[in-house]
PAKEVO-369709 format. One record per atom (N, C-alpha, C, O): x, y, z. Coordinates in steps of 0.05 Angstrom, whole numbers, plus 5000, padded with zeros to 4 digits. Example, Ala and Ser with C-alpha at 12.3 -4.5 7.8 and 13.67 -1.06 7.14 Angstrom:
2
526448865156 524649105156 526449345156 528549345169 525749555142 527349795143 525850015157 526850235161 
# end
This chain:
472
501749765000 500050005000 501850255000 503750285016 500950444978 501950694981 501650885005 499550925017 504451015011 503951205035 501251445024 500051505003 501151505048 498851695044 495551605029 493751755022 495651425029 492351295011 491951065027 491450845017 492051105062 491150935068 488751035092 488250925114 487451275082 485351285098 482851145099 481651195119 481951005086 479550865084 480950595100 480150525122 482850485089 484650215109 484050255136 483550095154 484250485137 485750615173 482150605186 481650515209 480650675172 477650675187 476050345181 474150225191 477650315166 475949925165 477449735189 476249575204 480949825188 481649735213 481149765240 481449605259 480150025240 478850045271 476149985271 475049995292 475249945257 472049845254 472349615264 471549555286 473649445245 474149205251 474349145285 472649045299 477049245291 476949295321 475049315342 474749155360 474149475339 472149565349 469749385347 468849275367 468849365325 467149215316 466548845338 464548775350 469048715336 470148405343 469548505375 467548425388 471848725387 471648795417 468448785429 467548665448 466848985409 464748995429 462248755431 460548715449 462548645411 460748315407 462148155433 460948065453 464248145429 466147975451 464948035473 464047835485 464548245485 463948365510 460848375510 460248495531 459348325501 456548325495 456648095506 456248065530 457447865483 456947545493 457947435513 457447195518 459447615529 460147585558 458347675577 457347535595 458147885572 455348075584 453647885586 453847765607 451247775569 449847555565 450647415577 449647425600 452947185572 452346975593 453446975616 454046765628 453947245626 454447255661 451747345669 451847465691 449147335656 446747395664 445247275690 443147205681 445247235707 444447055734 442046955726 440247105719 441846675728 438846535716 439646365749 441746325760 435746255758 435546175779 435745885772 435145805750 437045605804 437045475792 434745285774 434945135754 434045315780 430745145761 429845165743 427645105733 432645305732 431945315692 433745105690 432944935674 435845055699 437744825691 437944575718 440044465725 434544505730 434944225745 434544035720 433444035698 436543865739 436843665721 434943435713 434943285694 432843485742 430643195732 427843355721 427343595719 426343085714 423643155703 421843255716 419743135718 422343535730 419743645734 419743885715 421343985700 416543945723 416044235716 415444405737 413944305754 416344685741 415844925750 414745145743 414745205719 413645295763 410745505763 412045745781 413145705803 411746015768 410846215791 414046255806 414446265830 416446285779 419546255788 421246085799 423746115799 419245795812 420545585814 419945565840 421445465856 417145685849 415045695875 414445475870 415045355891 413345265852 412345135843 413644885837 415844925827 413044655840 414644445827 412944245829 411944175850 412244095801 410143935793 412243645786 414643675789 411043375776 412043205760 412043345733 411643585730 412343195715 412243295684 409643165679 408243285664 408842975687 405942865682 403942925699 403742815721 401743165686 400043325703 397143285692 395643465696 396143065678 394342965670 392042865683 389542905681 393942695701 391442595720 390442795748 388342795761 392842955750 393143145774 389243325761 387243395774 389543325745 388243625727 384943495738 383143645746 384843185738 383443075724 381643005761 379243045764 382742945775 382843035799 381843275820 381243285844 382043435801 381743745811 378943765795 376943825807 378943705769 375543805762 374043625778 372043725789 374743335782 373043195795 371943245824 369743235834 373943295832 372843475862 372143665861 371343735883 371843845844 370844185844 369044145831 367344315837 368143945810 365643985803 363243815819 361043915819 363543575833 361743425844 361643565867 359443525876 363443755887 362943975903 361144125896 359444205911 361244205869 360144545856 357444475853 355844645861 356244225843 353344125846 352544065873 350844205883 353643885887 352743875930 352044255930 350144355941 353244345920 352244615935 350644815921 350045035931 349944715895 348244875881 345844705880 343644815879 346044425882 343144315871 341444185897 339044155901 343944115913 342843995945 342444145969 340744125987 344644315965 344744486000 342944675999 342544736023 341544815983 339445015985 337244885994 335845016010 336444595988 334844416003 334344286028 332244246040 337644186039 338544166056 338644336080 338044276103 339844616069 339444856095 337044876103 336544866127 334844906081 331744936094 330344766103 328444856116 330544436101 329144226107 329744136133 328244106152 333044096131 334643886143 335744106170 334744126193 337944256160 339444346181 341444626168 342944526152 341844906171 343945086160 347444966174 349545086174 347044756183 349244726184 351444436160 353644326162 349244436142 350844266125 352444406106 354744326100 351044646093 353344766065 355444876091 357844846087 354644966114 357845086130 360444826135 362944846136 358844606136 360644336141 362244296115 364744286111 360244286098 361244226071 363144366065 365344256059 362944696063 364744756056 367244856078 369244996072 366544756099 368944766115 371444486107 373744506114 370144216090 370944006080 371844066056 373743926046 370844256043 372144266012 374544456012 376544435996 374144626031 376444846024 379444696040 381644766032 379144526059 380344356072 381844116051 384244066048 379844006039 381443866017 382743995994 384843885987 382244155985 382844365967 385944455969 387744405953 386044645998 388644666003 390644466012 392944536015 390044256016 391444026027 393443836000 395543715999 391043915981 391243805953 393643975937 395543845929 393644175934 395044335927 397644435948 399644565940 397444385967 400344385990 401544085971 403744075960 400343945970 402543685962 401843605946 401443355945 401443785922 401843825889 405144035885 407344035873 403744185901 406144405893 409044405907 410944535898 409244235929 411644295943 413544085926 413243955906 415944125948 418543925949 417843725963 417243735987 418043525950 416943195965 419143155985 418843026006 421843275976 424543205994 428143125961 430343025959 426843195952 428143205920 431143245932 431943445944 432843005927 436543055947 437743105926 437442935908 440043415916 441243505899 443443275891 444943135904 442943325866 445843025854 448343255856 448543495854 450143005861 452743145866 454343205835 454243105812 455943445848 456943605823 459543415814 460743275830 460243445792 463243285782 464943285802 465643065809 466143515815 468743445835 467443295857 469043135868 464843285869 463943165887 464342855877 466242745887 463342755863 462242535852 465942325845 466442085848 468042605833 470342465828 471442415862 472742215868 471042545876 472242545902 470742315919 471942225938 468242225913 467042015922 467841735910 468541535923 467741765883 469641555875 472741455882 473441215883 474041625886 476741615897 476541605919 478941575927 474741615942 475141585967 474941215972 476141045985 472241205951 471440895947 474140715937 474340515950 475740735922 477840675902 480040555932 480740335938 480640845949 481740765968 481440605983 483340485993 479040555989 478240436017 477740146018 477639976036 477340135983 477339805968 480139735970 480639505966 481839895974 484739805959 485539775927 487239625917 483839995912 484239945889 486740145867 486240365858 488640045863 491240135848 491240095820 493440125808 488640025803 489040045772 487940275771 486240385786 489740375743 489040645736 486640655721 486440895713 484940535715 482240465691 480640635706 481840815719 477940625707 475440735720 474240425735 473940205724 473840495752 472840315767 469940325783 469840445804 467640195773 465240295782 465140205813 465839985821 464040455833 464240415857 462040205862 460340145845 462340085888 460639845899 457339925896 457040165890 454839765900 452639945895 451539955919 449540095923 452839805939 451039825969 453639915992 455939825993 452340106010 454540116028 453040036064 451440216068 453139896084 451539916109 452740116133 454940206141 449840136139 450540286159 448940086186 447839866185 449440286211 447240166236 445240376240 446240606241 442640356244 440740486260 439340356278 437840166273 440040466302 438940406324 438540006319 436739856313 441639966327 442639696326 440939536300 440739296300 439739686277 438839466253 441239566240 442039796244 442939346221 443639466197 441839426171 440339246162 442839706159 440639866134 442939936107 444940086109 442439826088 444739766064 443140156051 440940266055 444940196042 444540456021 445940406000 448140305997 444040505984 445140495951 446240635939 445940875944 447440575923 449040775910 447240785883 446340605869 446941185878 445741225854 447341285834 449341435836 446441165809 448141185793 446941485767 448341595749 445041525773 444641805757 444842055782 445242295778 444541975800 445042235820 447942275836 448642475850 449642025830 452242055841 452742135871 453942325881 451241895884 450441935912 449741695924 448641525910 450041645950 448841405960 447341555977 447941735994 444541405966 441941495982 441441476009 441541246019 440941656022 441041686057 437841436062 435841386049 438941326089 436741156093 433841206090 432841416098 432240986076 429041006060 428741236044 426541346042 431241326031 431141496004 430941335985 431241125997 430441235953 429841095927 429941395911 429641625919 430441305891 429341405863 427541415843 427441265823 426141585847 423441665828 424641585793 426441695780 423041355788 423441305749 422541515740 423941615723 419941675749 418041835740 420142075732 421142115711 420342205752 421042555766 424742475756 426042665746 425542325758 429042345760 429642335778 431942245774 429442375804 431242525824 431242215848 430641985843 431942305869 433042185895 430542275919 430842515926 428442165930 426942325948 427842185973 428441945974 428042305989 428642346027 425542176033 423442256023 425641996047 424041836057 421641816039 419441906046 422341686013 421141615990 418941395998 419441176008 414941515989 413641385993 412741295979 411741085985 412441375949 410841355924 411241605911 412341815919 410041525884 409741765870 406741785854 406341675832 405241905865 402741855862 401942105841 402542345842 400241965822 398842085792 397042215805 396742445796 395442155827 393342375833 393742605837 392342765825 395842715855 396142845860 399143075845 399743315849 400242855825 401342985806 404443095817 405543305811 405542905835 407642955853 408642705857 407442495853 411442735869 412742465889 411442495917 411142735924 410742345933 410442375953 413142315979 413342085987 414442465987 416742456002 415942576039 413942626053 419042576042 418842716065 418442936076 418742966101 417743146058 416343356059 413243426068 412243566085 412343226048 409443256035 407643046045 405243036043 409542846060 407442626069 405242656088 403642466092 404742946102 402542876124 401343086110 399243166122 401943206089 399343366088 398343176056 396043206049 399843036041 398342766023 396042576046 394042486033 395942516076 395642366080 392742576091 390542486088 393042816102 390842936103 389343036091 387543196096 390042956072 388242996039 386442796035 384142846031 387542536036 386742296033 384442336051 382142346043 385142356075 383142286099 380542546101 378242516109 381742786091 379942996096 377342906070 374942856072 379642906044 377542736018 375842506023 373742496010 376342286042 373942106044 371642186074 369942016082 371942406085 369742596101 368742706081 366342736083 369842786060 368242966047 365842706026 363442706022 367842546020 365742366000 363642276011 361342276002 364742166042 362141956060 360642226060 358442186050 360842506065 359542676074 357442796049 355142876054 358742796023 356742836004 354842645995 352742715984 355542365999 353842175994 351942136005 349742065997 352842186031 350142176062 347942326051 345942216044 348342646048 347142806047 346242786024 345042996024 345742675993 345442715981 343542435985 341142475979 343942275990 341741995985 339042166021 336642116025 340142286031 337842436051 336042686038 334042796048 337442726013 336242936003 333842815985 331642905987 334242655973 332942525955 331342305960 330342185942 331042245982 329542146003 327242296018 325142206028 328142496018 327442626036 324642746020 322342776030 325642815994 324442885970 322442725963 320042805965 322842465953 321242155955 318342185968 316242165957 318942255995 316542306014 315142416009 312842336014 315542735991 313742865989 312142895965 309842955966 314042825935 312942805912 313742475901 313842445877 314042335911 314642065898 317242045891 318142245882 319041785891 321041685877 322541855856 324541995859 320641765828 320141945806 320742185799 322042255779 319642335820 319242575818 320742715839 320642965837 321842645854 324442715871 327342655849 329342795852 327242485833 329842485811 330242615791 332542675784 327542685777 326942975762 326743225771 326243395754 326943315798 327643525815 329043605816 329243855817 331843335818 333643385827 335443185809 335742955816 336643275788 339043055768 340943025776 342342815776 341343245786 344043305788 345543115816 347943075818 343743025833 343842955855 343942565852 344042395870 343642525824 344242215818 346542265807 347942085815 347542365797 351042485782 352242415808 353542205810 351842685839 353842585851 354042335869 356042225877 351342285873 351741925885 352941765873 354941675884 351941665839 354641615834 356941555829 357641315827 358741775827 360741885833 362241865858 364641835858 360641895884 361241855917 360941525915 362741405927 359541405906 359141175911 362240985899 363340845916 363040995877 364740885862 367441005876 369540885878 367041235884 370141395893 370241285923 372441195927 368741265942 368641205974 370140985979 372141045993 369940655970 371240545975 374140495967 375340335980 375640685940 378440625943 379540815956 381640745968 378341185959 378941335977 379241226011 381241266024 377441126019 377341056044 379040816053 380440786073 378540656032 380740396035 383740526040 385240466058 384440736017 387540826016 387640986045 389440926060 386241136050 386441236084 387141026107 389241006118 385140906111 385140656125 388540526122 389740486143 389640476102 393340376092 394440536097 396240456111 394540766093 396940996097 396041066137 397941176148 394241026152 393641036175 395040906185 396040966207 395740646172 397140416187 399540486185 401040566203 400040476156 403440626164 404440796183 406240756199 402741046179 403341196199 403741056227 405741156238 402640866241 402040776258 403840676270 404040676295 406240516243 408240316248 410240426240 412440316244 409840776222 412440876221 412740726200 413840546213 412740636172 413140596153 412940696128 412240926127 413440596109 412840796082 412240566062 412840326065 411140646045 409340426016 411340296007 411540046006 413340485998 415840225993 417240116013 418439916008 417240176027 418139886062 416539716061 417539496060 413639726062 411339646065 411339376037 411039136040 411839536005 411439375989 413439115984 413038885976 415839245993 417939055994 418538906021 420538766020 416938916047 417138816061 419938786088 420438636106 420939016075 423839076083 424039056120 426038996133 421639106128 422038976160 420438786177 419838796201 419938576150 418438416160 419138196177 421238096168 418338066196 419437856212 420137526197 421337336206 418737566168 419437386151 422637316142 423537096138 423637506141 426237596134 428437496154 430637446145 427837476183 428937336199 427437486224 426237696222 427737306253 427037396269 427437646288 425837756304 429737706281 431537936295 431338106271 433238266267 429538096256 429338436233 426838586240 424538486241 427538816246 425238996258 425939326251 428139416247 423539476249 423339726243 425239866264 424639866288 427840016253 429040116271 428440496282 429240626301 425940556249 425940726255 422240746268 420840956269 421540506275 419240686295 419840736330 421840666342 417740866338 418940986370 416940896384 415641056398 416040616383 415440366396 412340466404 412340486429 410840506398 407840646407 406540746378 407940796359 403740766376 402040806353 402341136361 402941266341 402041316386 401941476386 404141686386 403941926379 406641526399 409541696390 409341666359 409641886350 409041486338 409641506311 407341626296 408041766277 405041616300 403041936283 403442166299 402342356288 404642246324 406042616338 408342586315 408342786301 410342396306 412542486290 411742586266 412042816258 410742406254 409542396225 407742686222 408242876208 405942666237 404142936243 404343196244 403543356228 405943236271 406243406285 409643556275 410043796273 411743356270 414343426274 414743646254 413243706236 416743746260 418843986234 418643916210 418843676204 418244096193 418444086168 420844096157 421644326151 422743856151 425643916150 425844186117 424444186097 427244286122 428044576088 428644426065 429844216063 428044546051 428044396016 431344396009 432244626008 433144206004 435344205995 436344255977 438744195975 434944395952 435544425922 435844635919 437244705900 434444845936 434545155931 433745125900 435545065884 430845175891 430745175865 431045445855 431445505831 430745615877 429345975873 432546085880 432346325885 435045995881 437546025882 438946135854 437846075833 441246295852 442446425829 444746205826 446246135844 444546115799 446546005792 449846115804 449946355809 451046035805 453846205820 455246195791 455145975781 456946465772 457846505746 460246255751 461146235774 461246085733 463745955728 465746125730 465446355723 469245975743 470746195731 471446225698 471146035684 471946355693 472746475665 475946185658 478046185672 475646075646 477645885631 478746065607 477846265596 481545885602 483246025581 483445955558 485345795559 482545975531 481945885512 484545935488 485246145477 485345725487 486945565467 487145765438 485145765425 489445915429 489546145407 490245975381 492245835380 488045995353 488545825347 490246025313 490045955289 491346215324 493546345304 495846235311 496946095294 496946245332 499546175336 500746265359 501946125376 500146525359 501146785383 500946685411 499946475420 501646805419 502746565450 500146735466 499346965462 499446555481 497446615504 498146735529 500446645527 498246855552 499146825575 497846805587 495546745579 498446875624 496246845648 495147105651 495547315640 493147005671 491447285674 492147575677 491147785668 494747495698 496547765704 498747845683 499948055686 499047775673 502247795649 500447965624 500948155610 498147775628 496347845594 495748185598 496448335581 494248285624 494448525624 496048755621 495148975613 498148705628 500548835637 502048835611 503349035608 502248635590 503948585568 501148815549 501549015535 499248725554 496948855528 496749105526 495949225506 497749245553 496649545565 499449615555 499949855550 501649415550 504349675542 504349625513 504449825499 504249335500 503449375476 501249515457 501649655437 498949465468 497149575451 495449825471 493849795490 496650075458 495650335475 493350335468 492050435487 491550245443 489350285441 487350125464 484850085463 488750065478 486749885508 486750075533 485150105552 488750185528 489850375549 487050635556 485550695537 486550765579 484151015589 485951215595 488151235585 485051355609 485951615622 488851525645 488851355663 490451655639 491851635664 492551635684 491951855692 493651505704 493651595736 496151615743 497951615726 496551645773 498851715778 500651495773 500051315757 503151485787 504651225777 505051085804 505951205823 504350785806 505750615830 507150615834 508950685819 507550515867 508950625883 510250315893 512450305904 508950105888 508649835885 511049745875 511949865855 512849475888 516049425866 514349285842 512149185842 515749295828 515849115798 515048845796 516348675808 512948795784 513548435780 515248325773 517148465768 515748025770 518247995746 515947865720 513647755720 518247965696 516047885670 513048125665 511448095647 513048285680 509848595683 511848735674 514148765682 510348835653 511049105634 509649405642 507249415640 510949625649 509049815652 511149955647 513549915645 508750265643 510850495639 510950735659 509050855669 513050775660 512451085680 511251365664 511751575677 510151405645 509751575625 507051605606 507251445587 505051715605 503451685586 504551645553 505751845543 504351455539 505251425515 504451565496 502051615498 505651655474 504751885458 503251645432 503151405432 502151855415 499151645401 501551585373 503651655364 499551405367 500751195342 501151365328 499251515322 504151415316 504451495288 503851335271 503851085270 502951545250 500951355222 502551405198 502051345175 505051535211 506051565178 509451365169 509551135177 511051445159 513251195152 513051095172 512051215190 514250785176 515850705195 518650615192 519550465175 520050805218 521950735225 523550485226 522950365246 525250375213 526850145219 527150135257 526850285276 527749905252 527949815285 531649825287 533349785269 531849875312 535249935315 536049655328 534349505339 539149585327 539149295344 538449315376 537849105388 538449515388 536849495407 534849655415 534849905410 532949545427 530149675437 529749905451 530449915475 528550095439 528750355461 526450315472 524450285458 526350295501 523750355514 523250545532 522750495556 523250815519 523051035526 519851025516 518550855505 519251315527 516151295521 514951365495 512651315487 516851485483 516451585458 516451255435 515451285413 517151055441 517850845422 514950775413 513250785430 514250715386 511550605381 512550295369 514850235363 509350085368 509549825361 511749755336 513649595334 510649945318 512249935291 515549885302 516949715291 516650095327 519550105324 519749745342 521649585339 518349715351 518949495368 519249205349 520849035355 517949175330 517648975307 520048945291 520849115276 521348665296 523448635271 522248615250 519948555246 524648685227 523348655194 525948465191 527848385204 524348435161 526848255139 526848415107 525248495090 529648395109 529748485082 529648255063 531248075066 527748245042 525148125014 525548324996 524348544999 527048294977 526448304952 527348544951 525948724941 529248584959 531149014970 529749034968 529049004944 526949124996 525849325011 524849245032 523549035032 525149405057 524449365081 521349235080 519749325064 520448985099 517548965101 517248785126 518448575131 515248915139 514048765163 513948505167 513648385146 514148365189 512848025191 510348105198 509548325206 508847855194 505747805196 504747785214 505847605227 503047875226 501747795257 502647485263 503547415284 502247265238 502647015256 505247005263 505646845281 507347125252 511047115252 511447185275 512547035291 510147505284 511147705298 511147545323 509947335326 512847695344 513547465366 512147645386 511347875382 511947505406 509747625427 511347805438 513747815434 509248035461 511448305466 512548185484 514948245487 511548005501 514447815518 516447825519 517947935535 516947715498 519747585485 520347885478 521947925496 520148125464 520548325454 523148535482 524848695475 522348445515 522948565531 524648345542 524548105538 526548505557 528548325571 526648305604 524948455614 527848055614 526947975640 527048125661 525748075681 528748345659 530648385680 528948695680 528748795703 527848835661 526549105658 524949205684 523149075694 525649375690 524149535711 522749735712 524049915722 520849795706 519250025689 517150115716 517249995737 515450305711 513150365724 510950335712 511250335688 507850295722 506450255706 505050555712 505250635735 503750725697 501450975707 498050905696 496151035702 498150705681 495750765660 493850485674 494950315687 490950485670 489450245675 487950235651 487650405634 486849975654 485149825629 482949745643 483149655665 480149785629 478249565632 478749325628 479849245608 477849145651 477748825657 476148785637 474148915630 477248565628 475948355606 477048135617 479248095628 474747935609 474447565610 476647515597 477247675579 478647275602 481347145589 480347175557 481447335542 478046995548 477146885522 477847195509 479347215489 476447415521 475847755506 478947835507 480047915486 479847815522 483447865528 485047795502 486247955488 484947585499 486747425482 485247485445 486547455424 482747555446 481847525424 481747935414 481748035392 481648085439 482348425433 485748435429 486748615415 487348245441 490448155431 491448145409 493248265396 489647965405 489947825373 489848085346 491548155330 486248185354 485548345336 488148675331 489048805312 488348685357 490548925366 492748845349 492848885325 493148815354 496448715339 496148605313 498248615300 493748485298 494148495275 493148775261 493948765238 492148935266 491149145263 493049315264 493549425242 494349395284 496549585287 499449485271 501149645262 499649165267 501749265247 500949315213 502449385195 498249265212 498049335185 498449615178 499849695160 496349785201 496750015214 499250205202 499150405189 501650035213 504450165227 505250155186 506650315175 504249985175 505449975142 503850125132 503550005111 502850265131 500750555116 504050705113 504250935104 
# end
């Protein structure tokens, strides 16, 4: 390129610059954005309302559930209780709906919560569990070695085997399992029940169980009242004509009639458990049954029907362990591999080398430190004067690093073809190498922080830019 006809060059190169720099710093911007964790859990649920909410992924039958109780409710009190208050007694729609709003919220407490969902362990956790296992086996091949899948413990003189999970990278704390459904690990894992559209864990178990039980008061209670209504009716206009009065009131019998005995039956089972301190899967697998041997027994009941429904009942609500409503914590920044050639450095060298090479990174000035020298940190005691744009100077055999020196003088050439000409950004040697070890300089100037990845890639662009720059 001819001297002097390189103004259009000179504004595409800083464009360019400019251009690469501020995308860089955007797409950093972006993804240091704080997202909560429950955009990135790892198992199958879904979340509501910021991650207030936590459902299974299959909410079908949950749905299906909810009309069925809100609507065979919504008739008891439109087609029966206006009959009922005036015949019978004003205290049935107050019962009733002291029963519906009771199941209602009971229903939706253990729809919506944390059943007891145990966080899978992160990679260094999971390698550090393995290697603890590796040790304790005695194991010295270098391969991968899958850890054992059961480990025992004692409770209260039973021993209780725990498993080792292999998608959660954890051995499950005693009467924890794994949901096929949901993904995850639940804390005193009972079931995972479609009705209610949830796991049922250690969270959620006494208000699932007061659902159950509040829901078959409510059924025996709509059915009662509805075969008294229609009865009652019978007497005064006939059979017949008490069923054409009232339709709506053969819908919810029924409905109460077909629902009462598996509702009530399942109360009646989960009562017992409670009773004995068990859970559906202890229960289904028989895990402390006297069949098993004579000396196997429930280590975790507290010997009485009434110490084990005060625990179940009454006790602490242990805190949700997942923090779903939690901010991701940003990764650190990693150093990304230059795939020109140009040498990379560390976090501290890269600044310090970029701010003396490339002034275009360089702000306003400050005073000068007072701080000794690094070894290998480049700085200057001097604000540097701005890029000359016109010939460049041959470089002398040695380096002036006075403040006046620009990139151009710092760059060896080769003489090609008799006439002086630049090496290429990929040739040119890093400003490292350019300075002796031993240099003692001051630094006065600061730079905006940038991410390694933005560092190395405003480097790159800098320096190929400025020596095209320095050949105008």
């Amino acid at each position: 390129m001819l001297p002097g006809g390189g103004g259009p060059m000179k504004d595409c190169e800083y464009s360019q610059i400019i251009t690469r720099s501020s995308s860089t710093m955007e797409s950093a911007h972006t993804s240091n954005t704080p997202r909560r964790k429950w955009e990135v859990f790892p198992g199958r649920n879904k979340f509501f309302c910021n991650g207030r909410i936590i459902m299974a992924r299959q909410t079908g039958v949950f749905y299906f559930t909810l009309v069925l109780i809100v609507v065979t409710s919504g008739l008891f009190f439109a087609f029966d209780c206006p009959y009922l208050a005036v015949h019978i007694t004003p205290a049935v729609p107050v019962i009733g709906g002291i029963l519906f709003f009771f199941v209602m919220g009971t229903l939706l407490r253990t729809s919506f919560s944390d059943p007891g969902v145990l966080p899978r362990a992160t990679a260094h956790e999971a390698a550090d569990l393995e290697s603890q296992i590796d040790v304790a086996n005695g194991s010295s091949s270098v391969g991968y070695r899958p850890p054992p899948r059961t480990k025992e413990v004692t409770i209260n003189g039973q021993s209780v085997k725990l498993k080792y999970c292999f998608t959660c990278k954890i051995f499950r704390p005693p009467r924890a399992s794994h949901c096929s459904l949901c993904d995850n690990c639940v804390e005193r894992f009972d079931h995972h029940c479609p009705w209610v559209g949830n796991c049922v864990g250690k969270r959620n178990y006494r208000f699932f169980y007061m659902f159950i039980l509040s829901l078959s008061f409510l059924t025996i209670f709509i059915f009662a009242f509805v075969i008294a209504h229609v009865i009652h009716r019978s007497h005064q206009t006939g059979f017949l004509n008490a069923l054409k009065d009232s339709p709506a009131s053969v819908l919810e019998a029924v409905v109460c009639f077909f629902s009462v005995w598996s509702i009530v039956g399942l109360s009646g089972f989960h009562t017992y458990l409670i009773s004995s301190n068990q859970t559906t899967n202890e229960d289904i697998k028989g895990s402390w049954s006297t069949k098993r041997g004579k000396e196997n027994y429930n280590p975790y009941s507290h010997g009485n029907i009434v110490s084990n429904c005060c625990v179940a009942l009454c006790g602490p609500i242990p805190p949700s362990l997942i923090d779903r409503r939690g901010f991701i914590q940003p990764d650190a920044p990693q150093s990304v591999a230059p795939s020109n050639g140009i040498t990379m450095y560390g976090a501290t060298q890269s600044h310090s080398n970029m701010a003396a090479a490339t002034p275009l990174l360089q702000t306003d000035p400050h005073l000068a430190s007072d701080e000794p020298p690094l070894p290998g940190k480049i700085s200057l005691s001097a604000p540097c004067a701005p890029l000359p744009l016109g010939q460049p100077t041959p470089p002398s055999s040695t380096p002036n690093l006075s403040c006046d020196t620009t990139l151009s003088d710092m760059l060896p050439t080769r003489e090609e073809q008799g006439g002086p000409h630049f090496l290429t950004p990929e040739e040119a040697p890093s400003p490292l190498g350019m300075l002796s070890s031993g240099s003692s300089l001051t630094h006065s100037h600061t730079m905006h922080v940038f991410n390694l990845a933005s560092q190395d890639s405003l480097h790159e662009d800098s320096v190929r830019g400025l020596v095209k720059l320095s050949s105008v």
